[in-house]
C-alpha positions in Angstrom: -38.9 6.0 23.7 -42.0 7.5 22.6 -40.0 9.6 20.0 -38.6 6.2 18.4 -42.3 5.0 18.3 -43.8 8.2 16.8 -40.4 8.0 14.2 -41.8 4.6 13.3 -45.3 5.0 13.2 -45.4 8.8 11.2 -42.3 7.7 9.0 -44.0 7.6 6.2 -45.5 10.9 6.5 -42.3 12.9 7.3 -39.8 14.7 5.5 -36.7 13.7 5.4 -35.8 16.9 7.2 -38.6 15.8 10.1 -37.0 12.0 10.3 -33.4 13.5 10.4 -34.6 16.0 13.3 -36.1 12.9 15.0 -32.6 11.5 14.6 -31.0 14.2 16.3 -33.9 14.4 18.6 -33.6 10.7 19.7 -30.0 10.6 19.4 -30.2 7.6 17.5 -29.2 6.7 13.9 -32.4 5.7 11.7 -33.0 4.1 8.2 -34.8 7.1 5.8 -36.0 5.3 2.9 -34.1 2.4 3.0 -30.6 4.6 3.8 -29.5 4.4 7.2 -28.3 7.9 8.5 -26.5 7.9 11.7 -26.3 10.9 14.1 -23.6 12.7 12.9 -25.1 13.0 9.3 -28.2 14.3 10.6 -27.2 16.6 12.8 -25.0 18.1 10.3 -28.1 18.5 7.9 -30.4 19.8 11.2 -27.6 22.3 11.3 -26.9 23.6 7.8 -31.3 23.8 7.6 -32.0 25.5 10.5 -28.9 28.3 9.4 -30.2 28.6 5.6 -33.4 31.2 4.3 -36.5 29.9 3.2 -35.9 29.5 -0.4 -33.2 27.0 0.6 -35.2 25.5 3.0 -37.9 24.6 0.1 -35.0 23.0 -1.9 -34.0 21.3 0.7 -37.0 19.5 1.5 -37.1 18.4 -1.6 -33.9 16.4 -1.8 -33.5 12.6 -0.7 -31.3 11.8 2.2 -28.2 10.8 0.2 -28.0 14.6 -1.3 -28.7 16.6 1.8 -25.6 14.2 3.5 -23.7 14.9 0.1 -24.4 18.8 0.7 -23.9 18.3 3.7 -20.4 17.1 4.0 -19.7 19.3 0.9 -20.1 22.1 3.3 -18.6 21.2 5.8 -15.6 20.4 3.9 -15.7 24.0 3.0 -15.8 25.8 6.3 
């Protein structure tokens, strides 16, 4: 519980990589600016970040939550 409150009261100062970590963390789907991502989507992104080099990383960061799920799925497709 204290996870969703945190989610809720830092929101605005995450990522969208930290909110879809909460996510995963809290097992719980969660709106990220105004899209709601369920688990499954952000696990999938957790997954493909935590596997990619730094450069990636920065790119990703940088992406809204739509286009990391896009990638995402994209990749997934392709394994």
């Amino acid at each position: 519980m204290q996870g969703v409150i945190r989610f809720l009261q830092e929101g605005n100062n995450m990522s969208v990589i930290e909110k879809m970590q909460e996510i995963v963390a809290n097992e719980q789907a969660a709106k990220i600016n105004g899209v709601l991502v369920d688990l499954f989507t952000a696990s999938a992104v957790v997954q493909i970040y935590d596997q990619v080099n730094d450069a990636n990383k920065a790119k990703m960061q940088d992406m809204s939550a739509e286009k990391l799920a896009n990638v995402a799925y994209k990749l997934m497709g392709a394994a």
